[in-house]
N, C-alpha and C positions, 0 to 999 in steps of 0.2 A: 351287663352289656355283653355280646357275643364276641367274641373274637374274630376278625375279619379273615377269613381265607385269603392268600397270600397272590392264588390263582385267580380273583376274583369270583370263584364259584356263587358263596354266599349274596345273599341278598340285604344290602345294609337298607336302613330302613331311619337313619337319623345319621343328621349331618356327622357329627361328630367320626360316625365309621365310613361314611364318604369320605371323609377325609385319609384317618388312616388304609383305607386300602386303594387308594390314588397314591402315597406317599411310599407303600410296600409295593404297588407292582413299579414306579419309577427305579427303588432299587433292586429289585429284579434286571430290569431292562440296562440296567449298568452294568449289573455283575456280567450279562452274554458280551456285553460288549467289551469289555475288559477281558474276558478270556478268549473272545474272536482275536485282541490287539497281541495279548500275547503266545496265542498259537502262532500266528503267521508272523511275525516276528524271532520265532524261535525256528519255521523253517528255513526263513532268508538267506542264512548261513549255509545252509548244507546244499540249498540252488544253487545260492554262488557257486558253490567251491566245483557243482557239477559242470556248470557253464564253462568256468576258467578252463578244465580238463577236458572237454569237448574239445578238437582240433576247426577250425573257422575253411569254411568252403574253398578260399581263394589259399589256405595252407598248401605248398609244394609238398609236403607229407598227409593230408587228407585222400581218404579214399574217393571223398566225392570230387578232388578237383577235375578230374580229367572228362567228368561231363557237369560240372555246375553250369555251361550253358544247357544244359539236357533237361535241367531239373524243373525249370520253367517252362517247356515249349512256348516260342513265340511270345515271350512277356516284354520283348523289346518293343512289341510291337503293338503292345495292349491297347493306344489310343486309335489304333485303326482297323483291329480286327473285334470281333466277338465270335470266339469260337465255342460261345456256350447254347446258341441252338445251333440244332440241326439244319442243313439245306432240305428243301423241298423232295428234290430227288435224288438226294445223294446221302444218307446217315454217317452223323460221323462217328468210326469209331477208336474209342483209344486203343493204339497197339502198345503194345510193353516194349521198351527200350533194352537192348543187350545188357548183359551184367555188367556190373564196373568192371574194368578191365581195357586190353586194348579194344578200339573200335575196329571193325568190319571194315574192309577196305572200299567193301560195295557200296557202304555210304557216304562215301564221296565227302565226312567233313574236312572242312581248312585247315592247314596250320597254324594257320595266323589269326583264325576269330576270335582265339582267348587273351591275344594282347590289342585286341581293337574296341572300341568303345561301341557304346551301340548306335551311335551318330553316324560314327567312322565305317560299322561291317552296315548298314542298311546304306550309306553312300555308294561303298563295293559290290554291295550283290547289288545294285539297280544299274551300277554303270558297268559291269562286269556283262550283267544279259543283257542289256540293252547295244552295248561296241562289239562285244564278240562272239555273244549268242552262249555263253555258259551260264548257268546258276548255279551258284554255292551255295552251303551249307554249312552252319556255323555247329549242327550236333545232328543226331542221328535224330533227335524227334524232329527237327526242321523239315527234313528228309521226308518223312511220314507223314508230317500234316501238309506236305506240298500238296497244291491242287485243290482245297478244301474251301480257299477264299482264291479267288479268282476278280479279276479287273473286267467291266465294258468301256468300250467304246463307243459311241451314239455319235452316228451324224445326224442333224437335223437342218430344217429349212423352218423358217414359221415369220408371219405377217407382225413385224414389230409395233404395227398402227392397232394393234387389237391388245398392248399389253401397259400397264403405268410404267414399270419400270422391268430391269434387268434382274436382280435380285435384291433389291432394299427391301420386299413386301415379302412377309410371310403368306397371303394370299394369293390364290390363280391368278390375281392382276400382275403378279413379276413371274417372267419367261422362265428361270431357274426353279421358283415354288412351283410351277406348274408343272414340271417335267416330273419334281421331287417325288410331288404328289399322285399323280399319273403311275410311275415306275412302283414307289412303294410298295401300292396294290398288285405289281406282279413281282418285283425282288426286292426283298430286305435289303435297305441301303444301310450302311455299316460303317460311320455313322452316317442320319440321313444330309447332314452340312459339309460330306464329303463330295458332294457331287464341283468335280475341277470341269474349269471352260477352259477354251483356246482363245476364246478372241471376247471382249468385253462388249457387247453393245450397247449403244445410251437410247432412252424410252423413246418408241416411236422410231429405231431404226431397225431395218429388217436383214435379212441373211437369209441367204441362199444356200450358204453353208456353212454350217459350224458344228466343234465337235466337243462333246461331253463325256468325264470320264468317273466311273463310280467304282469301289468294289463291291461283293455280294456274295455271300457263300449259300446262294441259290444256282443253280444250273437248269435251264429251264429250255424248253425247245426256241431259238432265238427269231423264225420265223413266225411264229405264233404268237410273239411277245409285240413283234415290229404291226402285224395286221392288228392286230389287239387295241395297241395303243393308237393307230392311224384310224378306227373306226372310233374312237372313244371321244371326242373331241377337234376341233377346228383350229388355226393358227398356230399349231406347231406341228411337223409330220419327221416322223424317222426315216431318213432313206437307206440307212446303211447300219449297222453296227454285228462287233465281232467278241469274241474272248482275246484277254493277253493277261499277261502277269498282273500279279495281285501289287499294290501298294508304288506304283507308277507317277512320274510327276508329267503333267502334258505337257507344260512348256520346254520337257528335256527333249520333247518327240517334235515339237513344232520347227516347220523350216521357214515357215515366211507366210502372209496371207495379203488377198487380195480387196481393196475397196470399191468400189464406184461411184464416181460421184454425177450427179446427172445434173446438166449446167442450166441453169434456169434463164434464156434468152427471151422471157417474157417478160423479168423481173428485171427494170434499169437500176435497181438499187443494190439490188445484187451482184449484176454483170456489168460491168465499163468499160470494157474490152472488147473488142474484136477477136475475131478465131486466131488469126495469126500473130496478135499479141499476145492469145492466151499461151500458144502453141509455143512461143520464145520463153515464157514465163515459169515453163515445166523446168528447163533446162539450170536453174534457179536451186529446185529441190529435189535433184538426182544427185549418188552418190553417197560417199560415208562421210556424211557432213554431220556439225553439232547443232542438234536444236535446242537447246537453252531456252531460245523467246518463246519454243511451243511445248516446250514441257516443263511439267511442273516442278514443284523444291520437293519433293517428296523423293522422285526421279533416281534411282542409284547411277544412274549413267545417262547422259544427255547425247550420246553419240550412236547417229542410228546411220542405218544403210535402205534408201528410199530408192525406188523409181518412179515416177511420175510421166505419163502419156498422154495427149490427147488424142482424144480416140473420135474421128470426125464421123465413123458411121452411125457411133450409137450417141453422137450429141452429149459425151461425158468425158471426165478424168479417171485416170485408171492407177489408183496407187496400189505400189507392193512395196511390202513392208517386211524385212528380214527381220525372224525374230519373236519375239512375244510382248515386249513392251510398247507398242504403238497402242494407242488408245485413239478409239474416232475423233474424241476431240481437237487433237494435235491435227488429224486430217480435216476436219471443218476450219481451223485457223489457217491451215496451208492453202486450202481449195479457196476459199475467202481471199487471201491475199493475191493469189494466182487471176482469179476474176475479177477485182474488185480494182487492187493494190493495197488494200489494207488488211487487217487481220482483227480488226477490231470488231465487228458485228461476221462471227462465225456462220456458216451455213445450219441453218434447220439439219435436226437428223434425217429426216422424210426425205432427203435429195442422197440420202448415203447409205448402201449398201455393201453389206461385204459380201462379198462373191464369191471366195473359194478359201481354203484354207489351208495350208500343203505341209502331210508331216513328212519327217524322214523316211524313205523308204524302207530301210536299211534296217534301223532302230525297230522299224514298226516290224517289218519282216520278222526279228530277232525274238520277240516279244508277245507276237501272236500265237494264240492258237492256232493249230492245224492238223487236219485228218490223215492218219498213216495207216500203214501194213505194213509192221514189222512180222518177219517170220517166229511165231511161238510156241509152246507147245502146244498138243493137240485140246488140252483140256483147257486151255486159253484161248483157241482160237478165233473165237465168237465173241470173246471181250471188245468191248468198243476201245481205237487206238487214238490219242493225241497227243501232237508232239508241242511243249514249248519249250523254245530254246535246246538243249542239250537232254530235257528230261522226257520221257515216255510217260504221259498217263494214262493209265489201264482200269475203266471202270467195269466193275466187276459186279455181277448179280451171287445174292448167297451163295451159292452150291458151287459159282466157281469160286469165292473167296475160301469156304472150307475144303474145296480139293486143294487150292495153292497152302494151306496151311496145315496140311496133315504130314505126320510121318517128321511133324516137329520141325516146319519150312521148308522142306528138301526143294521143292517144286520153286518155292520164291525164289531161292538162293541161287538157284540156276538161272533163272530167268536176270536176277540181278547181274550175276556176275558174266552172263551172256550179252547181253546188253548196255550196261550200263547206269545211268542213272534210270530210276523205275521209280513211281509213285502211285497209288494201290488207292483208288476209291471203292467201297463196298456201298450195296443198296443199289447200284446203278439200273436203270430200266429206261427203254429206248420211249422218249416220250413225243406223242403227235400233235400238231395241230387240235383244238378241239372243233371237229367241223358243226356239234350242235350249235355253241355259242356262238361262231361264228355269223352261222345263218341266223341266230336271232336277232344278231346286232344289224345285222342286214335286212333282214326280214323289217326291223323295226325305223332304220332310214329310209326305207321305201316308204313304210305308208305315213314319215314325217313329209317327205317328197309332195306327196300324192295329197297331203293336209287330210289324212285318215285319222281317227284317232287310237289311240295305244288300244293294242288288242285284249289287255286286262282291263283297261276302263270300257272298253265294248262289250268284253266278257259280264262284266259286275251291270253291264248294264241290259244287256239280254240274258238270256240262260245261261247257268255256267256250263254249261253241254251245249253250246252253239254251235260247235264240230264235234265231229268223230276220231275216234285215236288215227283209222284207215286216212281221213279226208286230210289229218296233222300231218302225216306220216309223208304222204305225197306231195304234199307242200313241203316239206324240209327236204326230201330228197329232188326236186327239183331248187329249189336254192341251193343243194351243197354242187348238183349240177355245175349251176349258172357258177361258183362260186370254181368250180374248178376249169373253168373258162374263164376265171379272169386268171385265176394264176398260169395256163397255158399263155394267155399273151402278154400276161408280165416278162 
């Protein structure tokens, strides 16, 4: 009989050496493994002892403590930002942090952010920019990635009878998926279940005003975004929206919003009052009174500040509501008992609008972006300038970020310590309207208008040279015409 090779090379050829070389490669496979257990076992020790010698971050003798908030940028804030893509039109890029040592004075961090907790310094810088218009900085990378994630605003209006719900449906049937969805395709929403509301609406009520808030570390031309999305779809339309500070709670910016309720004198089951009963009945639910019967146990506070009006031109109730926790439904049980006397069969949402929504002036002022001219050097001149809050953003194309950094920052360092706080986006490029797509989207609601059909299924179904590049060409520049005639009398 052959001797079995130990590698299983050999080829056994009777049980008997199946055997033995099944029985020698298992003690093989023991012996690696018994000397894998005792290698790393014999370095354990000598880790230890490196670990133990190492000095720990938060050591008042560590060279790193005087920026371990540095060492992270932005890691406080990891469930709201994603700083690992890039913006569309802005690149991000890592800048290097000063050496350990003292910090630079021009970067403006706290004293106090390395005994505050990360609960505690994100409560201060938001209520720090938002009452007195400064931003702080907890390290010098803060400083440098300012600007990079940025906050919108979104007012919109849209027909609540065209939607199932508010946001319970992951699908375009809830008014929040629909926006989600919509926005996406033009700004990374970051995350996309960050998008915050002002005012709650129940399915089937509508708004004339409401405001939406996301962040995005997109920057994109914001009129192009608003026509974009107003041509893309029906029952929701953006009237307004702006830039402000990244990471913003809406309800610290809200001041109060407004209802409508429109009194249904058709319906006896609904109205049992007369005008000048109802008109006495207001007087009932004006005031800083406690609503306990109309709100629920959830409720952290039952104590609201109401006005209540009727309003005899427009055949309605007019409620304002200080604040952020009024929910419509507390307004159908009040509007119900004001017309009824009871509170027991609530108003339909379809009778109830909310009409306007009013943030802080102030706050909002404080926290917006805004277009300036600061005086700069000459080789910065032509940098696009915005101010939030206390900080200058200066988006910069290549050539002016590598003049500002040559000669080893001389150029930044001026402008920093001239001004003040400074925050530096590179990649910047001034971006337009896109007037072709524009006209197509337009191009292609007219002939849904007209019951023409899509000019690709007309195409595929005559020649695909049914026009001429000349005969295209003249048809888009009369659409971009027409199209610069609406925006002259918008």
């Amino acid at each position: 009989m052959n001797e079995p090779d130990l590698l299983g090379s050999s080829d056994p050829s009777t049980p008997e050496e199946c055997g033995d070389l099944a029985h020698a490669q298992l003690r093989y496979c023991r012996l690696c493994v018994t000397a894998t257990f005792l290698l790393t076992v014999c370095c354990i020790p000598h880790r230890l002892e490196a670990f133990r010698a190492a000095p720990h971050p938060n050591d008042p003798s560590s060279s790193l403590q005087p920026f371990r908030r540095h060492a992270a940028p932005f890691q406080r804030h990891r469930h709201h930002c994603d700083l690992s893509a890039a913006p569309v039109d802005v690149d991000v890029v890592e800048e290097k942090a000063p050496p350990p040592g003292e910090v630079p004075s021009y970067y403006y961090v706290s004293t106090d952010a390395a005994d505050l907790t990360d609960v505690e310094w994100c409560e201060r810088r938001r209520r720090s920019a938002m009452d007195e218009g400064r931003v702080e900085f907890s390290s010098p990378a803060e400083h440098i990635a300012f600007g990079r994630m940025v906050g919108y605003l979104v007012w919109v209006t849209y027909d609540g009878r065209q939607f199932e719900s508010f946001d319970d449906s992951p699908t375009d049937s809830a008014i929040k998926a629909y926006l989600v969805n919509i926005l996406d395709d033009e700004l990374r929403l970051r995350p996309k279940s960050a998008l915050q509301h002002c005012v709650r609406t129940d399915a089937g009520m509508s708004a004339l005003e409401n405001v939406f808030l996301f962040d995005s570390n997109c920057r994109p031309d914001i009129e192009s975004i608003v026509r974009r999305f107003n041509l893309k779809g029906s029952g929701v339309k953006i009237t307004k929206m702006i830039k402000v500070l990244d990471h913003l709670y809406l309800h610290e910016l809200l001041d109060s919003c407004e209802f409508f309720v429109r009194i249904p004198f058709e319906d006896p089951q609904l109205v049992t009052k007369n005008k000048n009963e109802i008109s006495n009945a207001c007087a009932k639910f004006t005031g800083t009174i406690d609503f306990a019967d109309y709100t629920s146990a959830k409720a952290s506070s039952t104590t609201r500040t109401v006005a209540v009006q009727y309003d005899e031109a427009t055949g309605g109730l007019r409620f304002i509501c200080e604040g952020q926790d009024f929910l419509p439904d507390q307004v159908a049980m009040m509007a119900a008992e004001i017309l009824s006397g009871s509170k027991d069969t609530p108003l339909p949402p379809q009778l109830i609008t909310l009409r306007s929504v009013s943030l802080n002036s102030n706050r909002l002022q404080n926290v917006a972006y805004r277009d300036v001219k600061e005086p700069l050097p000459a080789e910065l001149s032509e940098a696009k300038q915005e101010r939030c809050g206390d900080v200058l953003v200066l988006s910069l194309n290549d050539a002016q970020y590598d003049r500002m950094k040559e000669n080893e920052g001389a150029l930044e360092v001026q402008v920093r310590t001239s001004i003040g706080k400074v925050a530096y986006l590179r990649g910047w490029k001034e971006t337009r309207p896109d007037g072709k797509a524009l006209a197509k989207v337009l191009r292609r609601e007219d002939r849904k208008r007209k019951g023409l059909p899509d000019e690709e299924a007309e195409a595929a179904m005559e020649d695909p040279q049914y026009k001429s590049s000349a005969e295209k060409r003249k048809e888009a520049e009369a659409l971009l015409d027409r199209l610069r005639q609406i925006r002259g009398s918008s």
